[in-house]
C-alpha positions, 0 to 999 in steps of 0.5 A, a space after each residue: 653166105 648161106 647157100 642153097 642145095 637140094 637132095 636126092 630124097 626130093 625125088 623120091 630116092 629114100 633109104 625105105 624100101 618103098 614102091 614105085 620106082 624113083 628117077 635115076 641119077 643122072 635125072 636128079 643132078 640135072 634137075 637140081 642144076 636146071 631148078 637152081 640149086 649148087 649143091 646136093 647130097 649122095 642119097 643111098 649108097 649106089 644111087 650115084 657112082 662109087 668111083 670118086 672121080 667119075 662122082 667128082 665129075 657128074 657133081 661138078 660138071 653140073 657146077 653142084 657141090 656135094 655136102 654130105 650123105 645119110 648113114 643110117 644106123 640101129 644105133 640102140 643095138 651095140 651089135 649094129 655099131 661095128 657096121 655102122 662105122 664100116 658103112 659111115 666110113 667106107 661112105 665118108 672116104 668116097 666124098 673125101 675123094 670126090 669133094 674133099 673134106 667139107 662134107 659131112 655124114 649125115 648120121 641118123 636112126 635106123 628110121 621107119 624100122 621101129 614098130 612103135 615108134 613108126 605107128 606113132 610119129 608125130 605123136 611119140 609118148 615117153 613110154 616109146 623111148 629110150 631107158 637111160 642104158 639105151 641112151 648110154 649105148 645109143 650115144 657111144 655108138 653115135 661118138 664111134 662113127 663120128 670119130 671113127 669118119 673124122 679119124 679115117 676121113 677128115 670129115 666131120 659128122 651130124 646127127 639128123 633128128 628123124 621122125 620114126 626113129 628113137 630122136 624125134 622128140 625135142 627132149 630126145 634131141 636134147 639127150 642126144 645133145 647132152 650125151 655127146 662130145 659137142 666137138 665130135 657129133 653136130 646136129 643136122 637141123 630139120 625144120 619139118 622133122 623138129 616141128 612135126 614132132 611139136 618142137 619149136 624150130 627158132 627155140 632149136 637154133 638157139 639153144 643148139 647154134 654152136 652145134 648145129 653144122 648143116 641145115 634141111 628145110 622142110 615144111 609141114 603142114 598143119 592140117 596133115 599134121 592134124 588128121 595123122 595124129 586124130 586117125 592114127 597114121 604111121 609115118 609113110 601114111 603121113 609122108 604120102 599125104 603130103 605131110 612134108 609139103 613145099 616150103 611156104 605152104 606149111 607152117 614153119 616160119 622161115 623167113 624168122 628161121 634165115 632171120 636167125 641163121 644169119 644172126 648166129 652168123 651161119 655160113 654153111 648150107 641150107 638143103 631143101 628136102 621134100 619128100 616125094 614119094 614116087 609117083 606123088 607129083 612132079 619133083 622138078 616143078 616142085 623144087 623149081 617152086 621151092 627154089 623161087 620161094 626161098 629166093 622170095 625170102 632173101 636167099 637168092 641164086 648164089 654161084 659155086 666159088 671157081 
């Protein structure tokens, strides 16, 4: 059964530093719970506890489940990999204790930290990739924190393809596919990010089923799309005009998406991720709404097994 989560990233807890101040833990879980969700992921290191049994029991005493935390990490830079795997690791132990090893880290691209990169989202041109030494680099450095989580924490790790960072594309994404060990990387697959980036987010699932561990839905929304690419928007400009928007009111199909979740007989969670930046709006009615949209699309409130 394909259940259904929700992430701190919804209320406003990102890895930027950005302004305005975002809602507190303890406000998130709640939230999460109240909306209807039954699990969610860390958010930034601190953001929760780092004491597993005090993590394991705010997670559980709300009947959530906690399925994975975003790491990210310079991974074109050699020099950053060694602190990657601290990070990575030192995070990985904390789930392994607070949930056991079903969870995951969620690697990604130091986003939003890459000038060009981050000017251009939506819109990135071959000349702002990577050369083929960098991809070399940019791989090990990816198979080092996957093996290194799995070897001290029994947990598995995904890559989340990101808008603002080095795999956005589709052709970067499969790069990065071809570039690692299929057994020891999976792909964290996000519906907005692949189709703001002009993928085909069907075409991804079936090329990449037997990689893909973890699922974000998010939507994107067209006519946002649009104007960030006519007007030259960076990333954060695109995010604050709702270019991530609640699910349904953009243009990824996810009826056909859970259609072929279920084809490929994926079992594994679905986090809904719609960033709200703080002071946008108001995360519970957005989630509450999120939540009744994709049980109008067959995936109904589900329940942690006891």
């Amino acid at each position: 059964m394909i259940k259904v989560a929700n992430a701190p990233c919804s209320w406003g807890v990102l890895e930027f530093d950005l302004e305005g101040t975002a809602a507190g833990y303890i406000q998130v879980l709640d939230e999460i719970s109240e909306t209807g969700y039954i699990g969610t992921e860390l958010g930034d290191w601190g953001f929760m506890p780092t004491d597993p049994k005090q993590l394991r029991e705010e997670i559980h005493s709300r009947g959530l489940t906690l399925l994975g935390a975003f790491v990210p990490v310079a991974l074109k830079d050699p020099h950053a990999h060694a602190l990657g795997v601290e990070v990575a690791v030192r995070t990985a132990r904390l789930m392994a204790k607070a949930e056991g090893d079903t969870a995951f880290i969620v690697l990604a691209d130091d986003n939003g930290k890459i000038p060009a990169r981050t000017q251009n989202a939506g819109r990135i041109q071959p000349e702002h990739g990577l050369n083929e030494v960098e991809w070399k680099i940019f791989a090990e450095g990816a198979e080092q924190v996957a093996a290194a989580v799995k070897r001290e924490s029994g947990l598995r790790t995904v890559f989340h393809h990101h808008c603002a960072g080095y795999v956005e594309r589709p052709i970067e994404v499969d790069v990065l596919m071809k570039s690692t060990d299929p057994s020891l990387l999976g792909l964290c697959f996000d519906t907005g990010h692949y189709r703001f980036a002009g993928g085909d987010p069907i075409s991804c699932l079936r090329t990449y089923k037997d990689r893909i561990w973890h699922v974000h839905f998010k939507d994107c929304q067209p006519e946002i799309a649009a104007r960030s690419r006519a007007e030259g928007w960076d990333y954060f400009t695109s995010v604050r005009n709702g270019i991530f928007c609640e699910l349904g009111k953009g243009e990824v199909d996810f009826p056909q998406i859970k259609a072929e979740l279920e084809k490929m007989g994926y079992d594994g969670w679905i986090v809904v991720e719609q960033d709200v930046l703080p002071g946008m709006g108001k995360p519970k009615e957005s989630a509450k709404r999120n939540r009744d949209y994709l049980a109008s699309i067959g995936l109904a409130s589900n329940a942690v097994a006891a």
